[in-house]
HTML snippet that shows the backbone in 3Dmol.js (N, CA, C, O; Angstrom):
<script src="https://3Dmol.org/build/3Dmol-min.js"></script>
<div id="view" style="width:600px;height:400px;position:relative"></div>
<script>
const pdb = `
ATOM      1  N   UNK A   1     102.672  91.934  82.089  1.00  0.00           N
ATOM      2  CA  UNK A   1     102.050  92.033  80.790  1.00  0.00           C
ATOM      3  C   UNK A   1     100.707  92.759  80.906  1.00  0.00           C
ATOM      4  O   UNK A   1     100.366  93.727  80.227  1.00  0.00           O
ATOM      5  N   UNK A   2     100.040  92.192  81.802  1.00  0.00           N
ATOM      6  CA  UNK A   2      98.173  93.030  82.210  1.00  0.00           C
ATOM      7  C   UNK A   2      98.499  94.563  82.054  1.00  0.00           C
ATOM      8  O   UNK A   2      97.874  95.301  81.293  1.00  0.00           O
ATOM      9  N   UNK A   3      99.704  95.023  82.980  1.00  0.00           N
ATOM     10  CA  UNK A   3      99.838  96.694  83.248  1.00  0.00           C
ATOM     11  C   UNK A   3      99.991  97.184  82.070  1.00  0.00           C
ATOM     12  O   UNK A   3      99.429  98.210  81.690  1.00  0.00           O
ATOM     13  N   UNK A   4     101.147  96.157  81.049  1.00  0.00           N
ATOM     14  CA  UNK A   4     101.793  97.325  79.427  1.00  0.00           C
ATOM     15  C   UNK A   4      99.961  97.011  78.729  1.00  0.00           C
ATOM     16  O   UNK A   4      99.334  98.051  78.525  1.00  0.00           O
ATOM     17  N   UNK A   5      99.382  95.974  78.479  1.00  0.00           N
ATOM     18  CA  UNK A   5      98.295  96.059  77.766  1.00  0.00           C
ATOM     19  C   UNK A   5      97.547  96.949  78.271  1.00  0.00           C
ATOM     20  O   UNK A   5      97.208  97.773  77.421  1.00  0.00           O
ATOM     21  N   UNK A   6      97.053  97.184  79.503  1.00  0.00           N
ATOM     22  CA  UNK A   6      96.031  98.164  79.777  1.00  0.00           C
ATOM     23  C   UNK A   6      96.248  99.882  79.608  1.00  0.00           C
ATOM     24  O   UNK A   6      95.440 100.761  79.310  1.00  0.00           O
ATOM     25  N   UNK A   7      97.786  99.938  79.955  1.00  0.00           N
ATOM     26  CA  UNK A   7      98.610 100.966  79.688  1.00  0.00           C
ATOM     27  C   UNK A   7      98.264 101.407  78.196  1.00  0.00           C
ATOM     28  O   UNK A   7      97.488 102.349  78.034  1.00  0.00           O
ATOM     29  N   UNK A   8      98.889 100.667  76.969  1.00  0.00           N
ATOM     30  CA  UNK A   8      99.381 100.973  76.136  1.00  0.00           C
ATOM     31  C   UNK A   8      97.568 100.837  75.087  1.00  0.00           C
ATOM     32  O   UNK A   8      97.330 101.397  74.017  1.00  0.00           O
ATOM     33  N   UNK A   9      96.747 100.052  75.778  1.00  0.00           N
ATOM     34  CA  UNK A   9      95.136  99.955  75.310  1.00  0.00           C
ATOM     35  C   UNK A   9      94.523 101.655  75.786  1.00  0.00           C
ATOM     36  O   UNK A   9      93.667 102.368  75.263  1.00  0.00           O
ATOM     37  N   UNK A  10      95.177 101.806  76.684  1.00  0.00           N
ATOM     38  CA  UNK A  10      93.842 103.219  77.347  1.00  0.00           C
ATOM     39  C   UNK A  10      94.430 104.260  75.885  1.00  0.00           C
ATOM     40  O   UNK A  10      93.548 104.876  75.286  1.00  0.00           O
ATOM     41  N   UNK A  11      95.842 104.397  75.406  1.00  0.00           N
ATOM     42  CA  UNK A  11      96.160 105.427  75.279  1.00  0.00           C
ATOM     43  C   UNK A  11      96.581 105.429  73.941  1.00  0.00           C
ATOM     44  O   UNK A  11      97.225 106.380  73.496  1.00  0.00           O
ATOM     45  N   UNK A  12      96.106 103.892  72.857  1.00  0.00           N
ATOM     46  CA  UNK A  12      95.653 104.133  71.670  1.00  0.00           C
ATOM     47  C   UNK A  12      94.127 104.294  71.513  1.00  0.00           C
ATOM     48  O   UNK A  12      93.904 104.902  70.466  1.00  0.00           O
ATOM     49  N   UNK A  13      93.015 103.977  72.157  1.00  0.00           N
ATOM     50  CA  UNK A  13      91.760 104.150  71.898  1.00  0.00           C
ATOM     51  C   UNK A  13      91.963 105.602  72.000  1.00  0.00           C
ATOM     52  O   UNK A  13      91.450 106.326  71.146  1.00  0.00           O
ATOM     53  N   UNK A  14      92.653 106.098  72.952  1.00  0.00           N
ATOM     54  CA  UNK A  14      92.222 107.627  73.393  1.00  0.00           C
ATOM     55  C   UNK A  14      92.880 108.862  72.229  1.00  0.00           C
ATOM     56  O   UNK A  14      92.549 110.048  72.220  1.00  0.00           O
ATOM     57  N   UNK A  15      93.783 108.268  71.385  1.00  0.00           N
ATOM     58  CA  UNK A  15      94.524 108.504  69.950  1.00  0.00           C
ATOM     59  C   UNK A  15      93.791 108.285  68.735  1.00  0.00           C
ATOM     60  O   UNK A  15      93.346 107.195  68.374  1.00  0.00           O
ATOM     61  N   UNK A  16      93.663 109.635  67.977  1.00  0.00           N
ATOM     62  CA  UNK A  16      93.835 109.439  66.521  1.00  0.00           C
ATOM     63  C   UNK A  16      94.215 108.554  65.600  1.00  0.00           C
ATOM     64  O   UNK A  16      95.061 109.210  64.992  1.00  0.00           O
ATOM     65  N   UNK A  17      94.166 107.454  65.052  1.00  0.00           N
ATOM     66  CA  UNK A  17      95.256 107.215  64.180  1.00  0.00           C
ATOM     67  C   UNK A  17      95.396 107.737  62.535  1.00  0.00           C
ATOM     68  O   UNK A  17      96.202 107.210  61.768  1.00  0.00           O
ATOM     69  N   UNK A  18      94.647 108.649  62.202  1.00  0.00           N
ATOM     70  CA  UNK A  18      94.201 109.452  61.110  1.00  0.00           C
ATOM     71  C   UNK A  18      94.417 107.952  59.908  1.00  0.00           C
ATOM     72  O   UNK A  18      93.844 106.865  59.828  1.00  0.00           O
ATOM     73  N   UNK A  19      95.681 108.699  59.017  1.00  0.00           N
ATOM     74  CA  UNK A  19      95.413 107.561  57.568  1.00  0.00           C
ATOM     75  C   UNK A  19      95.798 105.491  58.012  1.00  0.00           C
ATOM     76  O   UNK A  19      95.991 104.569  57.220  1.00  0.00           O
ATOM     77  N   UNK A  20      95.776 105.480  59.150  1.00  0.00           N
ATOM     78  CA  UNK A  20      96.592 104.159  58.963  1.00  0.00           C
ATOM     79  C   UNK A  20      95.916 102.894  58.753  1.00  0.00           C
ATOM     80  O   UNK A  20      94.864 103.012  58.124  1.00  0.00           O
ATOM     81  N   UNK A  21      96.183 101.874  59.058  1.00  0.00           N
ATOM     82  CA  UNK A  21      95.500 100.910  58.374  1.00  0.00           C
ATOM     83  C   UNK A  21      94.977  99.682  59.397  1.00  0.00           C
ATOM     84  O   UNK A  21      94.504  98.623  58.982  1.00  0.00           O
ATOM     85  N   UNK A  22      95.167 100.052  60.911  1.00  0.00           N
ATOM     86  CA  UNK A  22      95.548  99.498  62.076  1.00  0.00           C
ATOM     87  C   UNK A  22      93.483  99.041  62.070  1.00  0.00           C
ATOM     88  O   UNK A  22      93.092  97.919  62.392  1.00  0.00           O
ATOM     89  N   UNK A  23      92.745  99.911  61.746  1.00  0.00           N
ATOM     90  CA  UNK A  23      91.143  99.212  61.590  1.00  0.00           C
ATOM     91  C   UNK A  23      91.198  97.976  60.676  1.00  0.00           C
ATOM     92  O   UNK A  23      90.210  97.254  60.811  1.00  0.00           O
ATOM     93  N   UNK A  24      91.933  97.633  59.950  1.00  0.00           N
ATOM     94  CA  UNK A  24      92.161  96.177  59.189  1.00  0.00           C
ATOM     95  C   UNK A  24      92.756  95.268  59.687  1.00  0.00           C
ATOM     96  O   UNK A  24      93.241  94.441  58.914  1.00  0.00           O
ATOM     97  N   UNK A  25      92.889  95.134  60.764  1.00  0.00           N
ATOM     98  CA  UNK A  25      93.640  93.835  61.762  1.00  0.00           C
ATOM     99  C   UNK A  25      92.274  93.029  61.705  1.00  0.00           C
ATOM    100  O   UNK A  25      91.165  93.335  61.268  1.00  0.00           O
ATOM    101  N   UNK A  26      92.747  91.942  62.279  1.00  0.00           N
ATOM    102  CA  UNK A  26      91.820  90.632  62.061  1.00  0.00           C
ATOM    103  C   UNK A  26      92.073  90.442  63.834  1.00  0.00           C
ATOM    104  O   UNK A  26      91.211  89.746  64.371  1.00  0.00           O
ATOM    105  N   UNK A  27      92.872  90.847  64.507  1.00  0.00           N
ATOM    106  CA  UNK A  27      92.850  90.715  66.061  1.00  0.00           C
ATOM    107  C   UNK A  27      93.689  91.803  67.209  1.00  0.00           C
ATOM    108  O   UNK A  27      94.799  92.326  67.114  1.00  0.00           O
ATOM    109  N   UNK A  28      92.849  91.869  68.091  1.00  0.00           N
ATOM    110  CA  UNK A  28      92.786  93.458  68.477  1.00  0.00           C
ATOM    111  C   UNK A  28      92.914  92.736  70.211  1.00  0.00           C
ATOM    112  O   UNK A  28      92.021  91.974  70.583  1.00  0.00           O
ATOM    113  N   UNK A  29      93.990  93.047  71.068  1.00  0.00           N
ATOM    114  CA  UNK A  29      93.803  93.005  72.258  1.00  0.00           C
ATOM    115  C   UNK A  29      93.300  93.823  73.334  1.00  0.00           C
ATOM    116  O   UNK A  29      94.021  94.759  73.681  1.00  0.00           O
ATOM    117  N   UNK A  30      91.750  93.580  74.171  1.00  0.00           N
ATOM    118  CA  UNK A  30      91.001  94.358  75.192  1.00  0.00           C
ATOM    119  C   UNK A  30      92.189  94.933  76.095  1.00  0.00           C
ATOM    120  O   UNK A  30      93.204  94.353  76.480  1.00  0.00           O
ATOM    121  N   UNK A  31      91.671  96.521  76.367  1.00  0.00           N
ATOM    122  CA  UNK A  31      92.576  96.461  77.803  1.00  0.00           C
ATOM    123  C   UNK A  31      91.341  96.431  78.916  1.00  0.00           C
ATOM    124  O   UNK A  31      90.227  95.917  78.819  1.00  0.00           O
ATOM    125  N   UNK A  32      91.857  97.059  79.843  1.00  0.00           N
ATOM    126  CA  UNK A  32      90.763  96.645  81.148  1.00  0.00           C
ATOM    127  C   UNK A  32      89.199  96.826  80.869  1.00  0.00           C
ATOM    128  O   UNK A  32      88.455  95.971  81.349  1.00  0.00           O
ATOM    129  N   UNK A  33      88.583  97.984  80.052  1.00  0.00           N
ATOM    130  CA  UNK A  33      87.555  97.853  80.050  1.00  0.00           C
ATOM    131  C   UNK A  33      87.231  97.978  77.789  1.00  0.00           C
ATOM    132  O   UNK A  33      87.808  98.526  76.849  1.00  0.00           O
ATOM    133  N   UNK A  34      85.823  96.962  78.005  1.00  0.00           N
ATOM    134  CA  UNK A  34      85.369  96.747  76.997  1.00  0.00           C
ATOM    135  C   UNK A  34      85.648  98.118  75.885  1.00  0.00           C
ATOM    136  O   UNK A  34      85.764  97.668  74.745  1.00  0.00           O
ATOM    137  N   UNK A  35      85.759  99.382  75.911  1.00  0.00           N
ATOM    138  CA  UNK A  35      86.171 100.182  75.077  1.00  0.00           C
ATOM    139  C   UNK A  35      87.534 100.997  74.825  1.00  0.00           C
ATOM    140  O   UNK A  35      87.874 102.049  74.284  1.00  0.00           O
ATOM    141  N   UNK A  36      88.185  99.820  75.587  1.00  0.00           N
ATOM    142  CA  UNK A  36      89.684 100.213  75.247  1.00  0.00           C
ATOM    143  C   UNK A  36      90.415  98.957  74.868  1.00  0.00           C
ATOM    144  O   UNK A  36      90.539  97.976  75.603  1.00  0.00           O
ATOM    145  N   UNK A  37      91.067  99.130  73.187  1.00  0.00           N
ATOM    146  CA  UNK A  37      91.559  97.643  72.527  1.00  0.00           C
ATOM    147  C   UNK A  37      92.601  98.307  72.106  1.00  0.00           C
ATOM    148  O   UNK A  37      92.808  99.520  72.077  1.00  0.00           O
ATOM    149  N   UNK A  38      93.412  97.181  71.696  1.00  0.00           N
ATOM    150  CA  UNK A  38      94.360  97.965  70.711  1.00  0.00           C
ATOM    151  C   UNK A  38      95.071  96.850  69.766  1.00  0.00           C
ATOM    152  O   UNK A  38      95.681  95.937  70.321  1.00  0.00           O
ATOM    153  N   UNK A  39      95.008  96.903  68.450  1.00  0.00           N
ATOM    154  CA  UNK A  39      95.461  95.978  67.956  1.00  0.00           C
ATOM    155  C   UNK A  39      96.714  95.281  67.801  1.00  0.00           C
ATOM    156  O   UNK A  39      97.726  95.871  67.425  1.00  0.00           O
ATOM    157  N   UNK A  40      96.689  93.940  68.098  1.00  0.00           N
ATOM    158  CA  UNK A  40      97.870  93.063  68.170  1.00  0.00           C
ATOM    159  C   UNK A  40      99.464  94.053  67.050  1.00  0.00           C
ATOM    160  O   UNK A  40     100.443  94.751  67.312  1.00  0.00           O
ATOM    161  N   UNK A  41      98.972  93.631  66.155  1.00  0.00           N
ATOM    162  CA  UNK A  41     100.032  94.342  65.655  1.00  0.00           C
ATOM    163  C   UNK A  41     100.585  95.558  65.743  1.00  0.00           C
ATOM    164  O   UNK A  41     101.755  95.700  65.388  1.00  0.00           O
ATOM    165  N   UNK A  42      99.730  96.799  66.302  1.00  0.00           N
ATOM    166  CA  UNK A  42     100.294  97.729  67.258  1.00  0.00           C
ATOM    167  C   UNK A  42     100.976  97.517  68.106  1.00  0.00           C
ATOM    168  O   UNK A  42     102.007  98.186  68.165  1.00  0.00           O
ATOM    169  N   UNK A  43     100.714  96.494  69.142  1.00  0.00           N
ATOM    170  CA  UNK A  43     101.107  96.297  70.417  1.00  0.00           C
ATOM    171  C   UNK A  43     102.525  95.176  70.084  1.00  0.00           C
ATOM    172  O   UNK A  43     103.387  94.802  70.880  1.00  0.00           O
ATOM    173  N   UNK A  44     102.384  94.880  68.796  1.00  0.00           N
ATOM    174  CA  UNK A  44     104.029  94.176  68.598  1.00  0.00           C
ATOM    175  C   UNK A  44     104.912  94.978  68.176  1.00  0.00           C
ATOM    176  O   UNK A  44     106.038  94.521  68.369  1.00  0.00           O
ATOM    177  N   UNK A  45     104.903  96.274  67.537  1.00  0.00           N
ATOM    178  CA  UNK A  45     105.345  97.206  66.579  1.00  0.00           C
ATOM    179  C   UNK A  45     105.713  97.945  67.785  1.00  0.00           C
ATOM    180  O   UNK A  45     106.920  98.144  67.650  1.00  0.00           O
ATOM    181  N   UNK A  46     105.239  98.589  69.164  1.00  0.00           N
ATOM    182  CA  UNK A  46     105.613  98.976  69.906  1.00  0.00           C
ATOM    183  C   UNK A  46     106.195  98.641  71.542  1.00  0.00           C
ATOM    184  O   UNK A  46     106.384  99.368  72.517  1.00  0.00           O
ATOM    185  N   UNK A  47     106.351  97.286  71.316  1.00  0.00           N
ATOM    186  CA  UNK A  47     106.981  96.375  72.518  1.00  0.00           C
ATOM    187  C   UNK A  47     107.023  95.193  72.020  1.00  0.00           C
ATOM    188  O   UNK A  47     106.145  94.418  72.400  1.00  0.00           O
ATOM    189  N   UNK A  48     108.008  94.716  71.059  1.00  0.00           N
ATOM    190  CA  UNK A  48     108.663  94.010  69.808  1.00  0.00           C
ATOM    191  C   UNK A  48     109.310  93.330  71.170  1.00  0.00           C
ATOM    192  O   UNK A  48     108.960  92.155  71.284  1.00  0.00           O
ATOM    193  N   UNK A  49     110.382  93.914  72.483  1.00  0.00           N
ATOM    194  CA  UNK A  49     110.815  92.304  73.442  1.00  0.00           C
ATOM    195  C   UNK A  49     109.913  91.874  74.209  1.00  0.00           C
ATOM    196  O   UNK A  49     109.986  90.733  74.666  1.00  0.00           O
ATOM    197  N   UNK A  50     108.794  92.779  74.522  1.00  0.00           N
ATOM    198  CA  UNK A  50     107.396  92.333  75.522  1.00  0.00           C
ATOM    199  C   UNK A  50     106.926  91.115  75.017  1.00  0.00           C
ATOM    200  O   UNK A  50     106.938  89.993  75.524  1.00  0.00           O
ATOM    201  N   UNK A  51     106.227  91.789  73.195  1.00  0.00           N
ATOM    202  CA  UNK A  51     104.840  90.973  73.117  1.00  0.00           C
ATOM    203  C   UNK A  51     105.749  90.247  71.587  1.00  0.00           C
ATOM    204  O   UNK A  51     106.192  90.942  70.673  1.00  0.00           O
ATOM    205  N   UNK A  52     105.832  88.842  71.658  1.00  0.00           N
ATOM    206  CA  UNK A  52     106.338  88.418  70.771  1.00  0.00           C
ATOM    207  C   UNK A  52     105.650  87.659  69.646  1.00  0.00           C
ATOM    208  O   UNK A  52     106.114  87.507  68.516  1.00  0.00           O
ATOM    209  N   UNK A  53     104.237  87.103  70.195  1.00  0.00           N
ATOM    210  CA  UNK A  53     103.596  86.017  69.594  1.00  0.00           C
ATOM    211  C   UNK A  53     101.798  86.028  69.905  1.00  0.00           C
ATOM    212  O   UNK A  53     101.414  86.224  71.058  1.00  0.00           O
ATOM    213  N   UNK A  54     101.283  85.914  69.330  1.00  0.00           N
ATOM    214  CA  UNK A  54     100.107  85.403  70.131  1.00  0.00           C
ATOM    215  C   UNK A  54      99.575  84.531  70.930  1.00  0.00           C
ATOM    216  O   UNK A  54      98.559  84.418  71.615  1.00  0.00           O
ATOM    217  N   UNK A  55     101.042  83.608  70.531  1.00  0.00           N
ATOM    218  CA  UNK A  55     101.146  82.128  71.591  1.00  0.00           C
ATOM    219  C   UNK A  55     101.152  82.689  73.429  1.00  0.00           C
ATOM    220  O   UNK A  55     100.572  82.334  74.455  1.00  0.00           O
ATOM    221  N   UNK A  56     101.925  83.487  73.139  1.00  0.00           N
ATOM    222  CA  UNK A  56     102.334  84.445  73.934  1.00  0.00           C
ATOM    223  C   UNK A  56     101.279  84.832  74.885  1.00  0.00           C
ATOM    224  O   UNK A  56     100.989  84.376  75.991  1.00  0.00           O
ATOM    225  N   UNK A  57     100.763  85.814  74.163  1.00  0.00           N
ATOM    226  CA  UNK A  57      99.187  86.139  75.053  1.00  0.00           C
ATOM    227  C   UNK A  57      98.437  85.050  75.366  1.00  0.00           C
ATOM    228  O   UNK A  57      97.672  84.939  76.323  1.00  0.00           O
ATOM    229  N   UNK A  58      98.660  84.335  74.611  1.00  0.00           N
ATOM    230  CA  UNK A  58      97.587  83.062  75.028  1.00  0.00           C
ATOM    231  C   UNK A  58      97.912  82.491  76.305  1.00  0.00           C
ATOM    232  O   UNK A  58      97.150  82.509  77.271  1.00  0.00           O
ATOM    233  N   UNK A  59      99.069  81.979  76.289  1.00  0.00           N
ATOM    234  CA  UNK A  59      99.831  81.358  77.489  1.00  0.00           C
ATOM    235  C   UNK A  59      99.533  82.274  79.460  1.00  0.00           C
ATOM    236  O   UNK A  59      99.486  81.894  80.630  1.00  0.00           O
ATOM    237  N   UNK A  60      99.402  83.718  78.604  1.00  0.00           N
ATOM    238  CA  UNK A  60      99.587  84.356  79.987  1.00  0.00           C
ATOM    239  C   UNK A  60      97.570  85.105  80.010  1.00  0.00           C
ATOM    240  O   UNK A  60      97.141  86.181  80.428  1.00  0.00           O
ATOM    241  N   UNK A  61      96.929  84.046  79.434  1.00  0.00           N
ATOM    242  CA  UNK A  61      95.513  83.987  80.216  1.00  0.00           C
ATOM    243  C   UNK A  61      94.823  85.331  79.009  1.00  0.00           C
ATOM    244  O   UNK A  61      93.891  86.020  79.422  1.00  0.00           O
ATOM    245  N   UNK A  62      95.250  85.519  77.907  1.00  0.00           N
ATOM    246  CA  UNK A  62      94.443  86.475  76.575  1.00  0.00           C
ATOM    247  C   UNK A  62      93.974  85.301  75.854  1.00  0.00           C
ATOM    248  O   UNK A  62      94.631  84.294  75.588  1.00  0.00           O
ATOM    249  N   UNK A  63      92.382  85.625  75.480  1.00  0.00           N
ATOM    250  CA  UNK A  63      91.976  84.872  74.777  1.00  0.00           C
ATOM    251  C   UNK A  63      91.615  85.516  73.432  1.00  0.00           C
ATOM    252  O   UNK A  63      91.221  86.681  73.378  1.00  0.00           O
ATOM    253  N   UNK A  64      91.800  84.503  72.017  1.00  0.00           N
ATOM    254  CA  UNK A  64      91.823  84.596  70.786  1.00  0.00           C
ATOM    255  C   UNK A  64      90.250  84.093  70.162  1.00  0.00           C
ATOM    256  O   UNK A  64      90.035  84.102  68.950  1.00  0.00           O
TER     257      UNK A  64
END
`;
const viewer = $3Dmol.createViewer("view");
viewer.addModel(pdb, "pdb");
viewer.setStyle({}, {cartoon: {color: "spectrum"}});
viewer.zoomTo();
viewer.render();
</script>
């Protein structure tokens, strides 16, 4: 799970997202360093069997 978050964190900060609406999340998961996040609901929308829950992250050491 650490590798797809840090993975999939470096390389939406480093992305555009022009009109979308992904700055209105209420919770955003860090990847390795403090300026790379990416929001939860991104990161479910694009690894829907990975990341299922926030229970989820919680369990495997992400804090809310």
């Amino acid at each position: 799970m650490k590798n797809l978050i840090e993975e999939v964190a470096k390389d939406f900060t480093a992305q555009s997202h022009g009109s979308s609406d992904y700055w209105k999340d209420t919770m955003f998961v860090r990847g390795e360093n403090d300026d790379q996040f990416v929001p939860l609901s991104y990161l479910q929308k694009k690894h829907p069997e990975r990341v299922e829950s926030l229970g989820q992250l919680q369990s495997e050491g992400y804090v809310y």
